[in-house]
C-alpha positions in Angstrom: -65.9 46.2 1.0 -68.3 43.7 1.9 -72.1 43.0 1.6 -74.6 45.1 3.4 -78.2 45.6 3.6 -80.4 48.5 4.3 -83.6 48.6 5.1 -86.4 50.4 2.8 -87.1 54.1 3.5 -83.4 54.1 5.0 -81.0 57.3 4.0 -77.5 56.7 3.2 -74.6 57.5 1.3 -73.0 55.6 -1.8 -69.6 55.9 -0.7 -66.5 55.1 -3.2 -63.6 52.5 -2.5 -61.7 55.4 -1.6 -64.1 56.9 1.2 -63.2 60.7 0.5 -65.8 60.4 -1.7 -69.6 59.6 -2.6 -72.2 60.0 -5.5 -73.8 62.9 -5.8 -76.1 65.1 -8.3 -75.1 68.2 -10.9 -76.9 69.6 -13.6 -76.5 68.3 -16.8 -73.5 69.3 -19.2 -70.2 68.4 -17.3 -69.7 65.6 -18.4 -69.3 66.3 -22.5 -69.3 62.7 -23.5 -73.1 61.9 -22.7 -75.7 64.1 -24.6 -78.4 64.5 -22.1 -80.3 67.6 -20.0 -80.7 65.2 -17.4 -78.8 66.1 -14.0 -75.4 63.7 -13.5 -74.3 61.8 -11.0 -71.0 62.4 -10.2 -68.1 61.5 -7.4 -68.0 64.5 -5.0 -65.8 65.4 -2.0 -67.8 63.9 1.0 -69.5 66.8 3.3 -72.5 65.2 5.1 -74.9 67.0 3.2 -78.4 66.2 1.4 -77.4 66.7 -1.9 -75.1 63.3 -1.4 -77.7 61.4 0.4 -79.7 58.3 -1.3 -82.7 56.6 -0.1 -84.1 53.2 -0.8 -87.8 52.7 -2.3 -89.9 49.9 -2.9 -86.6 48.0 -2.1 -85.3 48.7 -5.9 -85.2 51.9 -6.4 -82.8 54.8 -5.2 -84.0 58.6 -4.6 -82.0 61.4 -4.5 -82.9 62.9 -1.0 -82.2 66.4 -2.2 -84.1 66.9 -5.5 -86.4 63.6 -5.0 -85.5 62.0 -8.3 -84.7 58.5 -9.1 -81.1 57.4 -10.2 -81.1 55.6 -13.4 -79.1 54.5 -16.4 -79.5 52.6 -19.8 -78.3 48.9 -19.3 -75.8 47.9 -22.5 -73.8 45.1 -23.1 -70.3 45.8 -22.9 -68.6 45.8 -26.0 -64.9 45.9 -25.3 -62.7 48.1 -27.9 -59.4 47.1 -25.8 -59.1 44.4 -23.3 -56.9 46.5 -21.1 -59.2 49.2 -20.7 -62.8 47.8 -20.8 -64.4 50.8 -19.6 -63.9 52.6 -22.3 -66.7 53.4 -24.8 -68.6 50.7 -22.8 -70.3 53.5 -19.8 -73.7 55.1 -19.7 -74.5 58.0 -17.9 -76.1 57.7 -13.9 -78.5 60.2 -14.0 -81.8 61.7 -11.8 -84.1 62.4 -14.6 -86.5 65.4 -14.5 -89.5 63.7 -15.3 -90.3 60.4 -13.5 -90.1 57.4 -15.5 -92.7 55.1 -16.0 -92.2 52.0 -14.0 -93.8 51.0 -11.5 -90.7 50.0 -9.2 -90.9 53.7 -8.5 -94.2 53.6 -7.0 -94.7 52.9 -3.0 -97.8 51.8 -1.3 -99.9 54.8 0.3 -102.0 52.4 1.9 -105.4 53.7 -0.2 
């Protein structure tokens, strides 16, 4: 897949190499290896419907169009444990946390 843009405000889905499927939002607690309440983002079955849908903000930012919370994650370097599977031990969770976070990336201009 190549390069694309999309424009601010625009709704969309985050579709996976294998197009069946797209990110999407659950509540917390499938996923046993990350310890968090916050809801997970996850690879569902693609249906069209809001609860798969992503918007861009302030040209950074991506909101769950559903719920209206922001996907984030903690940023680690990757230390890898065995060079022919990298990924693991190295992931941290995407999730949309409950309570906003305190950045101003997530703010948009009301025109005040």
């Amino acid at each position: 897949m190549g390069h694309f843009q999309v424009a601010d405000g625009s709704v969309f889905e985050i579709v996976a190499k294998d197009t069946q499927y797209c990110l999407a939002v659950r509540e917390a607690g499938w996923t046993k290896v990350f310890k968090s309440s916050d809801p997970e983002v996850y690879l569902a079955a693609r249906d069209g419907s809001s609860g798969q849908q992503w918007r861009l903000v302030a040209g950074n930012s991506l909101q769950h169009v559903e719920s209206g919370q922001f996907l984030e994650t903690h940023v680690k370097y990757l230390f890898m444990k065995n060079a022919h599977r990298p990924w693991d031990g190295t992931g941290s969770p995407l999730v949309t946390p409950r309570l906003p976070v305190p950045d101003t990336a997530y703010c948009t201009d009301t025109g005040n």
